[in-house]
C-alpha positions in Angstrom: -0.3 -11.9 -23.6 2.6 -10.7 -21.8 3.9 -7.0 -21.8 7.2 -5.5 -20.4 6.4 -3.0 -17.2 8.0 0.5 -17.6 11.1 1.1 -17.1 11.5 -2.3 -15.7 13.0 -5.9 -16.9 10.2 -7.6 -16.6 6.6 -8.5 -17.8 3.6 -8.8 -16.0 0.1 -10.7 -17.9 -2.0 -8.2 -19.5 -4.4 -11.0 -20.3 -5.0 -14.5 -21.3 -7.0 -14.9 -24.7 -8.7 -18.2 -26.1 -9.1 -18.4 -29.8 -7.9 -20.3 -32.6 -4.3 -20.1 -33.1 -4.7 -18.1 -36.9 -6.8 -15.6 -34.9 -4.4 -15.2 -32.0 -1.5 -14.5 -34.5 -3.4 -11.1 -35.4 -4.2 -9.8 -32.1 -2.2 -6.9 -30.5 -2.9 -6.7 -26.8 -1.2 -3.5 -24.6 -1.9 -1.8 -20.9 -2.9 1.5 -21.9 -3.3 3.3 -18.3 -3.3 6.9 -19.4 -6.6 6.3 -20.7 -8.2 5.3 -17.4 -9.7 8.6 -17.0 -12.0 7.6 -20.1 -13.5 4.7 -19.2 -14.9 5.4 -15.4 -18.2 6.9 -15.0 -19.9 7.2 -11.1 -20.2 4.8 -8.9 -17.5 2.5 -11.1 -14.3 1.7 -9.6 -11.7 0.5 -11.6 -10.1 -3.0 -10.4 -7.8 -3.7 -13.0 -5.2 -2.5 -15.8 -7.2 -1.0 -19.2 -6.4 -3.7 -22.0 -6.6 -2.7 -26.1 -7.1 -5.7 -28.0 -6.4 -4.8 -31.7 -6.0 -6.6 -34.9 -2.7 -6.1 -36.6 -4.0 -7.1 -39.8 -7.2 -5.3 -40.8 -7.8 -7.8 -43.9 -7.8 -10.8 -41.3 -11.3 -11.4 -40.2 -11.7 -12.4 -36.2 -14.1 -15.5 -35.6 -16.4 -14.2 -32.7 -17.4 -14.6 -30.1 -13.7 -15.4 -28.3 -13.0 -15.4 -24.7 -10.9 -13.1 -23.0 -9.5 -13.0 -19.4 -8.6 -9.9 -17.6 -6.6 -10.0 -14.2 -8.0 -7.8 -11.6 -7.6 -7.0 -7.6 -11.1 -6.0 -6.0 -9.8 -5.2 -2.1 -13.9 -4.5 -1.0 -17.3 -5.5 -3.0 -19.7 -6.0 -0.5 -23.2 -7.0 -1.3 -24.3 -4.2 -3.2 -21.3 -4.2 -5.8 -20.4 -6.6 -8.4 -17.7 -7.6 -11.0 -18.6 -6.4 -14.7 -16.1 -6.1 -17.9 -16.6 -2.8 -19.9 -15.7 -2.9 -23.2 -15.0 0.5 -25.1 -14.7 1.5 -28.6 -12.9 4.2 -30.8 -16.1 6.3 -30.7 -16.4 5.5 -26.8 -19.2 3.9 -27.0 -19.5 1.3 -24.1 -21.2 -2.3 -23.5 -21.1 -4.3 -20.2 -19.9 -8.1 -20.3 -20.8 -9.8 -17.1 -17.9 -12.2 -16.5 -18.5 -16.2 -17.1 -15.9 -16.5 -14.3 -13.9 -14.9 -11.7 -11.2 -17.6 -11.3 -8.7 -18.9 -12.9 -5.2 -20.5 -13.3 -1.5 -19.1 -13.9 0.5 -22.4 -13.3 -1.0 -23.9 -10.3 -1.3 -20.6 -8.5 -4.8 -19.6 -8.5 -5.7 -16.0 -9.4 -8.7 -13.7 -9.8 -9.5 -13.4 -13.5 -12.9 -11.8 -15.0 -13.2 -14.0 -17.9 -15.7 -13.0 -20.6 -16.8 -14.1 -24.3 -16.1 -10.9 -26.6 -17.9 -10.0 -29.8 -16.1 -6.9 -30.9 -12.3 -5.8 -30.0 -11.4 -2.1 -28.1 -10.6 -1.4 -25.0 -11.3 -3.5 -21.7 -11.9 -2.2 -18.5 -12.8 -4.9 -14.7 -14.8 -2.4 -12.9 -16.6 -3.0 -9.6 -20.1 -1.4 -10.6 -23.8 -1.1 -7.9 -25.1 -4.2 -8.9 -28.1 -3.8 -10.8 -31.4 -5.5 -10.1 -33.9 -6.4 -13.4 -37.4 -7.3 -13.0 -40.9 -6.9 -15.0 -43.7 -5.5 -13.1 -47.1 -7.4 -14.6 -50.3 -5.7 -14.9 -51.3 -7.7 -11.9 -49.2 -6.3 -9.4 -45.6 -7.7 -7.8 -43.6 -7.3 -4.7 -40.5 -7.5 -5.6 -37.7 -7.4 -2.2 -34.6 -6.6 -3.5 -31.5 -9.3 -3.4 -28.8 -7.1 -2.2 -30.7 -5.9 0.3 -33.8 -7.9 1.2 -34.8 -4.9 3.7 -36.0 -2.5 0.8 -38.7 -3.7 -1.2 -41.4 -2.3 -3.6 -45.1 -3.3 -4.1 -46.6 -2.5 -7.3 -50.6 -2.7 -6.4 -52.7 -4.6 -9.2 -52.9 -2.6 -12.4 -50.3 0.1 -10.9 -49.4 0.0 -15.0 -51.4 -0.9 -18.2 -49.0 -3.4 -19.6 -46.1 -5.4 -18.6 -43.2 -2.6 -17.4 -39.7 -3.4 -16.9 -37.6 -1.9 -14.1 -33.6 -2.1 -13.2 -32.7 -0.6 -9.2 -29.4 0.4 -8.0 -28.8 1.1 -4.5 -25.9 3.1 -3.0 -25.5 2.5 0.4 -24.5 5.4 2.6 -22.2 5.2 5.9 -22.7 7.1 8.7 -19.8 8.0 8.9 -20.4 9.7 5.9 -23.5 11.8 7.0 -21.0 12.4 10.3 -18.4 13.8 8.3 -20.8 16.4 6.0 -22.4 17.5 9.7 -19.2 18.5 11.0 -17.5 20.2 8.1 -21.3 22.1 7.8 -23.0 23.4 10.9 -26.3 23.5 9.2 -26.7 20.0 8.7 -26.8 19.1 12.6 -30.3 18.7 12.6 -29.6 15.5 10.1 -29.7 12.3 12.1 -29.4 9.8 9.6 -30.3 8.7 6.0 -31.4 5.4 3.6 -29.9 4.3 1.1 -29.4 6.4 -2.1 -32.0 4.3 -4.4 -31.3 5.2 -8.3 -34.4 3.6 -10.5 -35.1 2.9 -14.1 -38.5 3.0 -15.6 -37.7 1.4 -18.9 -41.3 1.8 -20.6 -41.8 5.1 -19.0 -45.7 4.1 -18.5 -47.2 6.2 -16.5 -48.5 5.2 -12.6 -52.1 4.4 -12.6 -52.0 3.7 -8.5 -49.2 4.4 -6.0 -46.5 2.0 -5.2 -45.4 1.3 -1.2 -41.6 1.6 -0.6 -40.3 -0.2 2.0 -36.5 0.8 3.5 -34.1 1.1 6.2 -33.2 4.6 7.9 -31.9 4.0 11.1 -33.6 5.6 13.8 -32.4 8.3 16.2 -29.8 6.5 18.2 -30.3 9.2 21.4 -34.5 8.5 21.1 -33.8 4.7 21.1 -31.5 5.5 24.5 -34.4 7.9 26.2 -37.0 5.6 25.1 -35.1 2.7 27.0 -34.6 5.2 30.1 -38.3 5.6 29.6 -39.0 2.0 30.3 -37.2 1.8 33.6 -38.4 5.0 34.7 -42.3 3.7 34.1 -41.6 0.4 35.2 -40.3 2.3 38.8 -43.1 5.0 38.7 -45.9 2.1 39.0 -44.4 0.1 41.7 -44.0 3.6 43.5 -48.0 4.0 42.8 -48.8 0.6 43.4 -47.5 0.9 47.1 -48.7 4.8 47.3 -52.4 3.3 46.7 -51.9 0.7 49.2 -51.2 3.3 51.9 -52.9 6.0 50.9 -55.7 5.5 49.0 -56.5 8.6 48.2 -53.2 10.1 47.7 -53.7 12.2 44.0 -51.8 10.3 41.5 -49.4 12.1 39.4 -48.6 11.6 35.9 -44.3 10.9 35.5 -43.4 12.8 32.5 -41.4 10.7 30.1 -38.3 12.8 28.7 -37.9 10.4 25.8 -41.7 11.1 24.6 -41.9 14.9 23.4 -38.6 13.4 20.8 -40.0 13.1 17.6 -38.3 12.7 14.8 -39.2 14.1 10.8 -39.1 12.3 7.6 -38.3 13.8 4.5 -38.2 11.9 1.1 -35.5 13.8 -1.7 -35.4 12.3 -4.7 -35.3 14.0 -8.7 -37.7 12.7 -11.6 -34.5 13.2 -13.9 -30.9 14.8 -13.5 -31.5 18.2 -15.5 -34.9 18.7 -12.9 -32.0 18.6 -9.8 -33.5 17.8 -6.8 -36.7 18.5 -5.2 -38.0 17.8 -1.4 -41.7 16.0 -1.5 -43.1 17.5 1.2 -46.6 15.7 0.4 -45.5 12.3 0.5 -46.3 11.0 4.0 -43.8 8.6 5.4 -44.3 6.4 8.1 -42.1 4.6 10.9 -42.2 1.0 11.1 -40.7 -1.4 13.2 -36.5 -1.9 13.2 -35.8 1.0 11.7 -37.7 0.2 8.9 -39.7 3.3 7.0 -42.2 3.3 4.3 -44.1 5.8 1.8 -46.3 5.8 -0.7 -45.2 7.2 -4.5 -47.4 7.6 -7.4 -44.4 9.1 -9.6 -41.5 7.9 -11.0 -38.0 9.6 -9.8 -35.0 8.6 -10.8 -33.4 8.5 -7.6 -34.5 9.2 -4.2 -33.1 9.0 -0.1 -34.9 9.5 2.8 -33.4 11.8 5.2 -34.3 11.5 9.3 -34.1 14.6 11.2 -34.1 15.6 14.7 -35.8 18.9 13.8 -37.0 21.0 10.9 -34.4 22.2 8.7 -35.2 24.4 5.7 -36.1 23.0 2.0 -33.5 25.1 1.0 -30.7 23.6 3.1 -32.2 19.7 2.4 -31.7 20.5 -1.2 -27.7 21.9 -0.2 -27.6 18.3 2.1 -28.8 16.1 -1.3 -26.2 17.7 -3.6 -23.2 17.6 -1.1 -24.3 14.1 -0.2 -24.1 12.8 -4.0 -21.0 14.2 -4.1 -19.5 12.5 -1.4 -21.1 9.1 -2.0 -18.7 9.3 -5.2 -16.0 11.1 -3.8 -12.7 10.0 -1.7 -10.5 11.8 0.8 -6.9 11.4 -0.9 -3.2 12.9 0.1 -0.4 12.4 -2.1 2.9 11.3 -0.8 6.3 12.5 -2.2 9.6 10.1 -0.5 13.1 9.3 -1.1 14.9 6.6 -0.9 17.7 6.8 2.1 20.2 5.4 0.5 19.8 7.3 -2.9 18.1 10.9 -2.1 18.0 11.5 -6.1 15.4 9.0 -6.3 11.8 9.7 -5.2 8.2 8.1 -5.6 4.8 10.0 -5.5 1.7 8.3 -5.3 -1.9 8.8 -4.8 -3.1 7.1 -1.8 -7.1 7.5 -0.1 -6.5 8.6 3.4 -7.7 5.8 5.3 -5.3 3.5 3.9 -2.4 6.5 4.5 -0.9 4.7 7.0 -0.9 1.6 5.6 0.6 3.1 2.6 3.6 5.2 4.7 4.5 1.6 6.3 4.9 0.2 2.8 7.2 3.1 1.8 9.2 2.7 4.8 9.4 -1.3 4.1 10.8 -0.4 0.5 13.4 2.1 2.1 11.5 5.1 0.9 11.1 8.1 3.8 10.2 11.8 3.9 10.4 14.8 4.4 8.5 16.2 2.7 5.6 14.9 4.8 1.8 13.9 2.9 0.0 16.6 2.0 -3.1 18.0 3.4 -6.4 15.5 2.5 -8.7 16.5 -0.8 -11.5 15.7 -2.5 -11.1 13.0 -5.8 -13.6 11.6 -7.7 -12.8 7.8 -10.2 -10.6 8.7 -12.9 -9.7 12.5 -11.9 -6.5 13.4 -12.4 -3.5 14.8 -10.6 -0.7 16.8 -12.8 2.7 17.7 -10.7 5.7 19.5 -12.5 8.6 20.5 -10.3 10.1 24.0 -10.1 13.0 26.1 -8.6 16.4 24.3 -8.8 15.3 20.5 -9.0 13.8 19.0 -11.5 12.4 15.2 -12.4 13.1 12.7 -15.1 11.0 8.7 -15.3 13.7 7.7 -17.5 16.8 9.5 -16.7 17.0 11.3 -19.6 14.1 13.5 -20.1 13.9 16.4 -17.5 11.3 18.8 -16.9 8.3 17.1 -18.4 4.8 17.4 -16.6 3.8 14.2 -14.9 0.2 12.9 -14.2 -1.4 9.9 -11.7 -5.2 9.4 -11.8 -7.1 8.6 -8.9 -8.8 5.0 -8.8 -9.8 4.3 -5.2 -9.1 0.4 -5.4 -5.5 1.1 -7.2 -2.1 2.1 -6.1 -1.2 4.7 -8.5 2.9 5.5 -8.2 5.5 7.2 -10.2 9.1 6.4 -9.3 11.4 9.5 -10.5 15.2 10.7 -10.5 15.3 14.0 -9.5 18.6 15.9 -9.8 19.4 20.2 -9.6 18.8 22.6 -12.3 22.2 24.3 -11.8 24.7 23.4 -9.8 26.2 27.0 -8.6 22.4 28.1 -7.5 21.5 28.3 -4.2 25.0 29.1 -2.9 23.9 30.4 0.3 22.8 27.1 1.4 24.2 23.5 2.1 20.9 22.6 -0.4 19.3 22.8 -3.6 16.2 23.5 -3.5 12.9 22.7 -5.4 8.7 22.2 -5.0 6.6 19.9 -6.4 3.2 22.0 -7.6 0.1 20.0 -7.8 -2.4 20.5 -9.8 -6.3 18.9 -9.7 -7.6 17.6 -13.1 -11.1 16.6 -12.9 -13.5 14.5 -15.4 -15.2 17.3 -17.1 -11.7 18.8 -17.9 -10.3 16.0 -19.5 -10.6 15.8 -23.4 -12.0 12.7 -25.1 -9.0 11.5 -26.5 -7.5 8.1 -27.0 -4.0 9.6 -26.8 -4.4 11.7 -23.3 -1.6 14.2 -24.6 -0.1 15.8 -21.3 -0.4 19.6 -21.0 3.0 21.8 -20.7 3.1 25.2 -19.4 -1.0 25.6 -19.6 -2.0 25.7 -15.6 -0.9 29.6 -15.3 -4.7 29.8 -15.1 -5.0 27.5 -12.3 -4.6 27.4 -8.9 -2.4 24.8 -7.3 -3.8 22.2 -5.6 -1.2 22.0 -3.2 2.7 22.5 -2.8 5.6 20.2 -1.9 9.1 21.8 -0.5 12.4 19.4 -2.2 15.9 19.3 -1.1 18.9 17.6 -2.6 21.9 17.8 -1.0 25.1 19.1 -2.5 28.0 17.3 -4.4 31.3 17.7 -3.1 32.7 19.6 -6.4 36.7 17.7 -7.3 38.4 21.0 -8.2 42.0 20.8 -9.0 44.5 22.8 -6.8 47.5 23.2 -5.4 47.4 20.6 -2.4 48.3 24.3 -0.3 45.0 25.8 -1.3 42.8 22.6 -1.2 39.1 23.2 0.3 37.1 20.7 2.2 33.6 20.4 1.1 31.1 20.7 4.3 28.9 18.2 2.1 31.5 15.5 3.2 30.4 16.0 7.0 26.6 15.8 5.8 27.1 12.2 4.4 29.1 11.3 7.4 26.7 12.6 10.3 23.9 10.7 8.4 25.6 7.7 8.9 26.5 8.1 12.2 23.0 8.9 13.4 21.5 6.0 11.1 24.0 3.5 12.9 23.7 5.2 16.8 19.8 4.8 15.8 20.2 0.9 14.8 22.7 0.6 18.3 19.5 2.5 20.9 16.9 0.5 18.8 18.9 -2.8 19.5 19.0 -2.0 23.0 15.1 -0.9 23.2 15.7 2.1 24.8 13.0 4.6 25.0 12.8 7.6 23.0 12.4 9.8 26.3 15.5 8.0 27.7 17.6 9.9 25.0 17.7 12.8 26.9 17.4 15.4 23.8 15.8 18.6 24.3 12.7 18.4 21.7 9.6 18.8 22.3 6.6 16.2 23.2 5.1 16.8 19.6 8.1 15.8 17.6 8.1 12.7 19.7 4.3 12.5 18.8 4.7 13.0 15.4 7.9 10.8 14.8 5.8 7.9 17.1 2.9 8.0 14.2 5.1 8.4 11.2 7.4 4.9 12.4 4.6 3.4 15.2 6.6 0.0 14.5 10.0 0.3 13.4 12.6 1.6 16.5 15.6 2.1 14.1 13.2 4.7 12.3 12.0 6.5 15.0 15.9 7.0 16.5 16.9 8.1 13.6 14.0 11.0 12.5 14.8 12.0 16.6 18.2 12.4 16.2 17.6 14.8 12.6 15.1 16.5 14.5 17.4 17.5 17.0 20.4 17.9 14.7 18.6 20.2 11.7 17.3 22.8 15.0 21.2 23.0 15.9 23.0 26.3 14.5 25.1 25.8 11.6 28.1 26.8 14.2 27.3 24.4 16.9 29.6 21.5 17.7 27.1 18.4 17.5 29.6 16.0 17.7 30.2 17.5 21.6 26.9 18.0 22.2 25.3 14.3 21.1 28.2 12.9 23.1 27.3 15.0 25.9 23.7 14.0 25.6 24.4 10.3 25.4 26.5 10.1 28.4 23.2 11.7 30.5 21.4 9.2 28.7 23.5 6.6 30.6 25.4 5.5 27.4 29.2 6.5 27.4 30.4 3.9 25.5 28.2 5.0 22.4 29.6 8.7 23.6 32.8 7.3 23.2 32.7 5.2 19.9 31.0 8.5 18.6 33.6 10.0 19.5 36.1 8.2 17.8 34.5 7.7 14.7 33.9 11.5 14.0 37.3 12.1 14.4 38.0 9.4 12.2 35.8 10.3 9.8 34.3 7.0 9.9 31.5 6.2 7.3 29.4 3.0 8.8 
C-alpha cells in the first residue's frame, strides 16, 4: 500500500499486506501520525509510522488471520528491548503481535519489516518495548536466571507457593550517567553511588509467599572503595616486607598496626521497591542485603512488589529523600533531554523547518540542517524534559506568521516527541503587515512553545488541534523571527525615485557568502581574518560549523557586520580589514563589486 507524503510528489510504503486478492480490494490503509500520542505508553518507543487498516466495505467479511508488514527504523535495542507490533482499536483497547519476521524485501533491496499475522483491523503501531521474560514457578522450587541479563536471577525455594504460579519480569536498565546527572542537578542525592537495575514483576496468580525468595543482581560497587582497596593492597604488601626486615634487626622492636584508609569505607544498601503503583514507593529497611563478589548483590524477599531497585550509598541519606531519589529516577528512566530547532533556508529566508531533536543527537541533527541548506539564527533552544508521545504546540506571533501549505496562515502547529523518530515541520513564513515595524530594516516575529503532555491529551481518534486555548499556560520557551524586508516598486517620477536599503541587504549577503567560499578555498584561519570579535563568537561559530569552512567564514563575517552601526561604511572597513589580513586582492575585488553592485 502506497500513500502520497504531505505536501510532497511522492509516496513512500505504508505497508505491505498478504491476502487474497477479493480481501485486499476492501482494505483502506493510511499513516495517521497525529495519533501517535495515543498509542505509547512507558517504556515504549515508537519505531515506525501508525498504520489504520480499514475495510471500505463493511458488508465484505475479511478472512483472518492475514499477514501484515510494517516498515520500521530501530537506531538502538540492546539486549533488554525487543521488536513488538501493537495493534489498537476504536475503543483503544490494545493487543501485542510479536513479529514472525523482521526482514524483508522491496525489490532486491533488503529492508527492516515487522511482519505479523493479524486477526482484527485498527490501528498498527512497531514499538521497541523491555522485553518481557515468562516463566512458571512449580511448587518445587526454580531458579530461574534471566535471558537478557544472565546476572540477575531469582530462586524460588521448594514450596515458596502452593500451586504452580506464573511470573513475567521486565528489567530497565539504568546508566550512570543517569544517576550522575540527578546528583548534579540535586545536591542531596550526592551520597548516591550507584544503582541496579529497575526490575518491574508480575505475579499473575497473586498466591501468596509461603517462604522467601533470594534475588540475585548487579549494583556496581563504589568505584573510589575499589581504588582505596587497591592502594590498600600495595600499602600491606610494603608494610610486611618493612616488618619482615624490622624483626630481623630488631627483634623486639613493637610492631605497629598500618592503618588501611580504604577499610573504615563502607558502603549501605537500600532495597526501594512498591507492592503496587497507588501504594507509591516505600524503602524496606528490614530487608538485609548482602555484597557478593563482582558487584553482584543479593536479598532475601518474602513479598511480592511490583517493582524494585537497589540503591548503593556512600553514606546514610534520609528515607525521606530515598523516596524523592525513586520518583525522580522513574521519571528520568522514561524521560529524554530534547531542544527544538527553528532554521531557514539561505537561499529562501521565508522557508523554515522546526523539529524536535533529543540533545545528544543535537549536533548530529544541526550538521544535517546545514547539509540541506537550512541555518539559524535563531539558535536551539534551551534543553527540556519529554516523555514518548508528549507533545509540543508552537503558534507564531508579532508580525510573522506560518503557513504548511501556503495558503493557510496562522494555524497552531504541533510535533510529538518519539525518541527514535525525527519529527519535522517544513513551513513558509511571511509578515503580517507589510508597513509594521517601520523603524527597522525587519519584520519581526516569535515562535511560542508550548509543552503538551500525556495526561493532557484527549482520547480522541481525530487529535483536533487547540486555537487560542494556552492563555492559561505558560510557555515552554520562546523563539525571536526576522524576515527581511521587500524592496516596495512604487511608481514615481524618475526625479523623486527612492532606493530601497533592502537592495544593499541582499547584496552584502552575497558578498560575504562568496568572500567566505574564496578564505575557505584558501584554508585560512578564522584568527587570520583580522576582525575585532571576541574569542566566544569564534567559539560558538567553531561548534555550530566544526566541519564546513565556507560556514564558519560566513556566520564570522555576520557577526562582525550585524555589531556595525547602521551609519558605518562596511564596505571601507572589510576592505581595510582584509588588506591586514594579508589579502588585497579580495580588498580589491570587494571593492569593485560593491561599487558595482555586483550580486555573485
Amino acid at each position: 500500500f502506497l500513500v502520497e507524503e504531505s505536501g510532497k510528489n511522492e509516496h513512500k510504503v505504508a505497508c505491505f499486506i498478504k491476502a487474497p486478492a477479493t480481501a485486499l480490494e476492501n482494505l483502506k490503509c493510511k499513516i495517521v501520525n497525529y495519533t501517535s500520542s495515543l498509542v505509547v505508553d512507558d517504556s515504549e518507543e515508537l519505531v515506525s509510522n501508525v498504520i489504520s487498516i480499514e475495510c471500505s466495505d463493511y458488508e465484505k467479511e475479511i478472512p483472518f488471520p492475514i499477514n501484515a508488514g510494517i516498515p520500521f527504523t530501530s537506531y538502538f535495542r540492546g539486549n533488554h528491548r525487543e521488536i513488538m507490533v501493537k495493534v489498537t482499536d476504536v475503543n483503544f483497547q490494545s493487543n501485542y503481535l510479536t513479529p514472525i519476521s523482521l526482514e524483508g524485501y522491496q525489490g532486491n533491496h533488503k529492508e527492516t519489516f515487522a511482519e505479523v499475522e493479524i486477526y482484527q483491523l485498527g490501528v498498527f503501531s512497531v514499538l521497541s518495548c523491555l522485553k518481557k521474560e515468562t516463566f512458571t514457578v512449580p511448587e518445587v522450587g526454580l531458579s530461574q536466571n534471566l535471558s537478557m541479563d544472565s546476572r540477575i536471577s531469582f530462586y524460588y525455594h521448594p514450596e515458596t507457593f502452593s500451586s504452580p504460579a506464573p511470573m513475567q519480569l521486565k528489567v530497565q536498565p539504568i546508566e550512570p550517567s543517569l544517576v550522575s546527572t540527578l546528583k548534579a542537578r540535586h545536591d542531596m542525592y550526592h551520597s548516591v553511588v550507584s544503582t541496579s537495575a529497575l526490575v518491574y514483576v508480575q505475579h499473575l496468580s497473586a498466591q501468596p509467599f509461603n517462604s522467601s525468595v533470594t534475588i540475585t543482581l548487579p549494583c556496581p560497587p563504589n568505584p573510589e572503595k575499589k581504588r582505596q582497596g587497591d592502594e590498600s593492597e600495595h600499602v600491606r604488601a610494603i608494610s610486611a616486607t618493612v616488618k619482615r626486615v624490622a624483626m630481623a634487626y630488631h627483634p623486639r622492636t613493637v610492631s605497629a598496626s598500618v592503618r588501611i584508609s580504604g577499610e573504615n569505607l563502607s558502603d549501605t544498601l537500600k532495597l526501594l521497591g512498591h507492592r503496587n503503583k497507588e501504594e507509591g514507593w516505600k524503602v524496606f529497611d528490614d530487608v538485609i542485603i548482602k555484597n557478593a563478589q563482582n558487584g553482584l548483590v543479593s536479598f532475601e524477599l518474602s513479598e511480592h512488589l511490583e517493582s524494585f531497585v537497589i540503591v548503593r550509598l556512600s553514606f546514610l541519606l534520609e528515607n525521606t529523600y530515598l523516596l524523592l531519589f525513586a520518583q525522580a529516577l522513574e521519571e528520568a528512566v522514561s524521560s529524554t533531554m530534547a531542544n527544538v530547532i527553528l532554521y531557514r533556508k539561505r537561499e529562501n529566508p521565508y522557508k523554515i523547518v522546526v523539529l524536535l531533536s533529543a540533545s545528544k543527537d543535537l549536533t548530529w541533527e544541526l550538521q544535517n540542517l546545514h547539509e540541506e541548506g537550512y541555518f539559524g539564527p535563531p539558535e536551539p533552544t534551551h534543553q527540556f524534559s519529554l516523555r514518548e508521545g508528549e507533545q509540543i504546540h508552537f503558534r507564531f506571533t508579532g508580525n510573522i506568521f506560518a503557513s504548511e501549505n501556503g495558503e493557510d496562515f496562522g494555524n497552531v502547529y504541533r510535533l510529538i516527541f518519539h525518541s527514535q523518530r525525527r519529527p519535522r515541520l517544513e513551513l513558509q513564513i511571511r509578515e503580517v503587515d507589510e508597513f509594521a515595524n517601520h523603524s527597522s530594516p525587519h519584520y519581526k516575529g516569535t515562535a511560542v512553545f508550548y509543552k503538551i503532555t500525556r495526561e493532557m491529551i484527549t482520547k480522541d481518534w481525530e487529535q483536533p488541534l487547540p486555537y487560542g486555548e494556552y492563555q492559561q499556560q505558560s510557555p515552554l520557551c520562546k523563539l525571536a523571527l526576522t524576515l527581511p524586508k521587500h524592496e516596495k516598486l512604487i511608481s514615481r517620477p524618475q526625479s523623486t525615485k527612492r532606493t530601497s536599503s533592502d537592495s544593499s541587504e541582499a547584496l552584502w549577503d552575497s558578498l560575504l557568502y562568496w568572500l567566505a567560499e574564496e578564505l575557505a578555498e584558501d584554508n585560512t584561519s578564522l584568527l587570520a581574518l583580522c576582525l575585532p570579535v571576541r574569542r566566544s563568537i569564534l567559539q560558538l561559530i567553531r561548534l555550530k560549523c566544526p566541519d564546513n569552512l565556507t560556514h564558519q567564514f560566513y556566520e564570522l563575517l555576520c557577526c562582525w557586520k550585524k555589531a556595525l552601526p547602521r551609519s558605518a561604511d562596511k564596505q571601507q572597513l572589510l576592505s581595510h580589514y582584509l588588506q591586514k589580513s594579508g589579502r588585497s586582492d579580495l580588498s580589491e575585488e570587494l571593492r569593485f563589486k560593491w561599487q558595482n553592485r555586483m550580486l555573485t
